[in-house]
C-alpha positions, -999 to +999 in steps of 0.1 A: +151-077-028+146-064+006+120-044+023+134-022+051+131+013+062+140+034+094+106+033+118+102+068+113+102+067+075+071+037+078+056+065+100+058+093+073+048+066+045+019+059+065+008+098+068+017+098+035-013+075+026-035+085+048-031+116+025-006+143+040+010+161+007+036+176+022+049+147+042+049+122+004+067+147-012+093+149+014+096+115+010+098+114-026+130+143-021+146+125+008+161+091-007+127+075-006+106+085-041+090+047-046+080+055-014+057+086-027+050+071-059+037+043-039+009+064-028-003+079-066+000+040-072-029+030-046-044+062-066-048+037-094-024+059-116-011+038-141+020+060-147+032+054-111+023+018-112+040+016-143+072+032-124+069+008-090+072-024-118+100-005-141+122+005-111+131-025-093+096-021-068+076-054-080+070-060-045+052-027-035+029-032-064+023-064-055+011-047-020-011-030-037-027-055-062-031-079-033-047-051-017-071-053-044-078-089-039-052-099-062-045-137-048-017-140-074-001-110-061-004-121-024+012-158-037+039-136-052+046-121-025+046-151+000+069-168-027+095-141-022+096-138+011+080-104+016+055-118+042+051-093+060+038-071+028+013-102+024-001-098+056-001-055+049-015-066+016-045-088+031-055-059+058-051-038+034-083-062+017-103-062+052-084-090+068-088-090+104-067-119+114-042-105+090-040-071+112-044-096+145-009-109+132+010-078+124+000-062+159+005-093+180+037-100+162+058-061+172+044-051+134+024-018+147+037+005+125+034-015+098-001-023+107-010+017+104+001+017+072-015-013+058-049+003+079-045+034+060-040+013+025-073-007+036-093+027+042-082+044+013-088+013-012-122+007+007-133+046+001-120+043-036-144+014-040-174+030-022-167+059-045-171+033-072-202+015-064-220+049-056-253+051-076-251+086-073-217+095-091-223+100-127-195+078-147-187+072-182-198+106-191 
């Protein structure tokens, strides 16, 4: 498996999860649809995650679940050579010295997308742990 893309599509995948609509569904009509459905798949819909795994993506989700903390993910992905979606997957869960590497290293674009996974997953667990948002109604 390989992970490569023109810098100007890691550019539009990173607007695309920083949340620009129009921009992830250009993607998704352009030649680069696990690229969209990445983004409902850090949405934490199942459907989409489902597709990532059933499509020949294994290593996207495992961005995302080591995102999430996921260590087996993150060993997963070292394993198969995707290191530098381990190191987006470990800023994406607050690493610092992870997002030290991938801007030292020539990674910046890389680095705004795995910045943009880290804020949205962050937001989506503030949103969680907020004693004021009524759940399991």
């Amino acid at each position: 498996m390989k992970f490569e893309y023109p810098q100007k599509i890691i550019i539009a995948w990173a607007e695309a999860v920083a949340g620009n609509k129009e921009i992830k569904d250009w993607l998704m009509k352009n030649g680069y649809e696990e690229l969209g459905i990445f983004v409902h798949a850090l949405h934490n819909q199942k459907e989409a995650r489902d597709w990532l795994m059933n499509n020949d993506f294994p290593h996207l989700m495992a961005l995302i679940n080591g995102a999430e903390g996921n260590i087996n993910a993150l060993l997963w992905l070292k394993k198969y050579n995707f290191d530098l979606l381990e190191k987006m997957a470990r800023v994406g869960d607050n690493s610092d010295e992870a997002m030290l590497w991938l801007m030292s290293n020539g990674y910046e674009d890389l680095a705004s997308v795995a910045i943009r996974i880290q804020n949205l997953k962050n937001d989506i667990e503030r949103s969680n742990n907020d004693a004021h948002r009524i759940s399991g109604v």
